[in-house]
C-alpha positions as CSV (number, residue, x, y, z in Angstrom):
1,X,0.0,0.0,0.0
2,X,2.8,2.2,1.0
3,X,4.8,1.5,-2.2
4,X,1.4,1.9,-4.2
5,X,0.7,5.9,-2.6
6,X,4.6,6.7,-3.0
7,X,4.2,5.6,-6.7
8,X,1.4,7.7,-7.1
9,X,3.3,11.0,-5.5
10,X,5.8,10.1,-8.1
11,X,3.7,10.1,-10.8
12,X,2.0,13.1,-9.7
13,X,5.3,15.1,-9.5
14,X,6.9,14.0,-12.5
15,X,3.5,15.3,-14.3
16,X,3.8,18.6,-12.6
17,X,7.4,18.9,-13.3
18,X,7.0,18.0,-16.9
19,X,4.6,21.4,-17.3
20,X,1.0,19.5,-17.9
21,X,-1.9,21.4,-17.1
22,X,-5.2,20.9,-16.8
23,X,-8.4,22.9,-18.0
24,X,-11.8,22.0,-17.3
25,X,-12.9,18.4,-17.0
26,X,-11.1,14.8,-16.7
27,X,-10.3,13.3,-20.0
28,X,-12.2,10.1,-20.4
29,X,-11.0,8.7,-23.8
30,X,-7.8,6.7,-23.4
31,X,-6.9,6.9,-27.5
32,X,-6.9,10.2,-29.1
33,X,-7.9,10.0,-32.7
34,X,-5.3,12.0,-35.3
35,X,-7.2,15.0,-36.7
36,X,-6.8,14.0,-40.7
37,X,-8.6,11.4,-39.5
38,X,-10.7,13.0,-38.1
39,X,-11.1,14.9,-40.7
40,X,-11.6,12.7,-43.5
41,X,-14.6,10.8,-41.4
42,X,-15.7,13.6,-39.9
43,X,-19.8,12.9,-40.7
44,X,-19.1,9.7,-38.6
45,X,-18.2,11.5,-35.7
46,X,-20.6,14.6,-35.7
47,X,-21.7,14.5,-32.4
48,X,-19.9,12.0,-30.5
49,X,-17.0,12.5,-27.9
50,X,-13.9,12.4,-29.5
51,X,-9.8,13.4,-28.3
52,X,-7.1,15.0,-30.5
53,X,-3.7,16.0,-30.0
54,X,-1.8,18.7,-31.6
55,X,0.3,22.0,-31.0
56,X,-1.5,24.8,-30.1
57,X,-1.2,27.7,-33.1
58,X,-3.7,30.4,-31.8
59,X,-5.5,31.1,-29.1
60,X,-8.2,33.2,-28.9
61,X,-7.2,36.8,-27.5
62,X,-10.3,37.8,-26.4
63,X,-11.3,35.0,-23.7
64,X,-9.2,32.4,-24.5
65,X,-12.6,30.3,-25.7
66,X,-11.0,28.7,-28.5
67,X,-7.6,27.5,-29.7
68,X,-6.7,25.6,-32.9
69,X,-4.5,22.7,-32.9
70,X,-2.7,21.1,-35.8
71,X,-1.1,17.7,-36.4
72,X,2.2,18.4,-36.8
73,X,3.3,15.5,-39.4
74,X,0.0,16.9,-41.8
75,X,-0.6,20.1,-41.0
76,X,-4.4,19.7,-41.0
77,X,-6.2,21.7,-38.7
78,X,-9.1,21.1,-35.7
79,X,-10.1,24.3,-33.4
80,X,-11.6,23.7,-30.5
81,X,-14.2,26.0,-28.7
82,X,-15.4,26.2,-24.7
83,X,-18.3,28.3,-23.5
84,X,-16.9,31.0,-22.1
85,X,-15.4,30.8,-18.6
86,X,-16.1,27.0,-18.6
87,X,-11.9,26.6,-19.8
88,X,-9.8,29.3,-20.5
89,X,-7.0,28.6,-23.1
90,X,-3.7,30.7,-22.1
91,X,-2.3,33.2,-24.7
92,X,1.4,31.8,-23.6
93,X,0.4,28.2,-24.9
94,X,0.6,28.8,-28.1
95,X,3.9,26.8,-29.6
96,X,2.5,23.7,-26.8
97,X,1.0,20.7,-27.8
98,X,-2.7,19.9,-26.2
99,X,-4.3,17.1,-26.2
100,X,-8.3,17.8,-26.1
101,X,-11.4,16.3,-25.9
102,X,-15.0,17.1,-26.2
103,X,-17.9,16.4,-29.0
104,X,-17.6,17.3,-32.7
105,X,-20.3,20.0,-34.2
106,X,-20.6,20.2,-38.0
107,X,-21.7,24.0,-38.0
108,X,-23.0,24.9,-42.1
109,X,-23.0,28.5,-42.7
110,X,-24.5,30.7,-44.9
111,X,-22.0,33.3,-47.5
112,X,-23.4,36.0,-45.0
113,X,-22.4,33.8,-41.8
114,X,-18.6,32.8,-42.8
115,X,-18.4,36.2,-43.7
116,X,-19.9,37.6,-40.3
117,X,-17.5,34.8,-39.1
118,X,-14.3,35.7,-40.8
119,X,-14.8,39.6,-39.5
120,X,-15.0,38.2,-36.4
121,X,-11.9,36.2,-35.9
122,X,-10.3,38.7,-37.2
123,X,-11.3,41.6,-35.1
124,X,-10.1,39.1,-32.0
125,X,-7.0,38.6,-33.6
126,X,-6.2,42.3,-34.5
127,X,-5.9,41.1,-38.6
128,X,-7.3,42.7,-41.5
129,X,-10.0,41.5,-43.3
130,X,-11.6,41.5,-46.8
131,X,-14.9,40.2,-47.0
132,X,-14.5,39.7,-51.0
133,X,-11.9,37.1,-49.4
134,X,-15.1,34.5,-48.7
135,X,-16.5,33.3,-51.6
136,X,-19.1,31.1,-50.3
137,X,-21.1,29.7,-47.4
138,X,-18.9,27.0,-45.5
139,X,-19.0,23.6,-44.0
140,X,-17.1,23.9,-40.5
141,X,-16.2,21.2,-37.7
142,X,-14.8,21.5,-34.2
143,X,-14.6,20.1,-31.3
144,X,-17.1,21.5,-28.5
145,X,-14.9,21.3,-25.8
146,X,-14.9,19.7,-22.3
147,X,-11.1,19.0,-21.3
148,X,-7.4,19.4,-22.3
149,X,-4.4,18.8,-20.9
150,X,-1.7,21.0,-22.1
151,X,1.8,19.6,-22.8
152,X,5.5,20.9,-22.5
C-alpha cells in the first residue's frame, strides 16, 4: 500500500514537473484520434466525444474560448471551442502541444455567416480582413470542448 501511494506521489510530481496542465474536466478517452482522421470521417463522428492532439497555433485573444490545434506531421487543422469561462486557453500556450477532448459540431454556414464569421476572428486577432476574401457559405467542424491537458 505504502509502495502503491509513493508511486502515485511520483507520478504526480513527475506530471507537474514536466509542465502539464489541466483545463476544465477529466479526459475520459484513453486513444486520441489524429485530426486528418478525423477529418476525413468527420460525418461519422458529428456529435460523438472524440480526443485530439496537436500544437497549439492560436489562441483566442479575447477570452481564450478557442484554440486551434494542428497535427504536426499533416498540417491539417481542428479548433476547438469552450463556452466562455467553462476553460480558459492561455495566450502563452501557443507553440504547446494539447491534447483535447470534447464532442464534434458540423456547423454549415450561410455566405453572409462565414463572412460575419471571418470579421470576427479577425477583429479578436487584430488582422485585417476583406470580406470579397469568402467566396461562399462554409461547412465547418470543431470540437465542442470539455477538457485538455496542455503539454510541454
Amino acid at each position: 500500500m505504502r509502495r502503491k501511494l509513493i508511486s502515485a506521489f511520483i507520478l504526480l510530481a513527475l506530471a507537474s514537473a514536466a509542465g502539464e496542465k489541466k483545463l476544465g474536466k477529466e479526459l475520459t478517452l484513453k486513444t486520441q484520434t489524429p485530426i486528418p482522421d478525423l477529418l476525413a470521417s468527420a460525418d461519422q463522428h458529428t456529435g460523438k466525444t472524440v480526443q485530439v492532439k496537436g500544437k497549439i497555433t492560436e489562441v483566442c485573444q479575447m477570452m481564450g474560448c478557442w484554440t486551434n490545434l494542428v497535427d504536426p506531421a499533416s498540417g491539417k487543422m481542428m479548433r476547438v471551442k469552450v463556452n466562455d469561462g467553462e476553460i480558459v486557453f492561455p495566450k502563452e500556450a501557443i507553440g504547446k502541444m494539447a491534447v483535447a477532448e470534447g464532442v464534434l459540431q458540423k456547423i454549415e454556414l450561410t455566405k453572409e455567416q462565414a463572412i460575419a464569421r471571418a470579421r470576427h476572428e479577425a477583429e479578436e486577432q487584430s488582422r485585417k480582413f476583406n470580406p470579397a476574401s469568402v467566396k461562399s457559405g462554409a461547412v465547418i467542424y470543431q470540437i465542442q470542448g470539455t477538457g485538455a491537458i496542455l503539454l510541454d
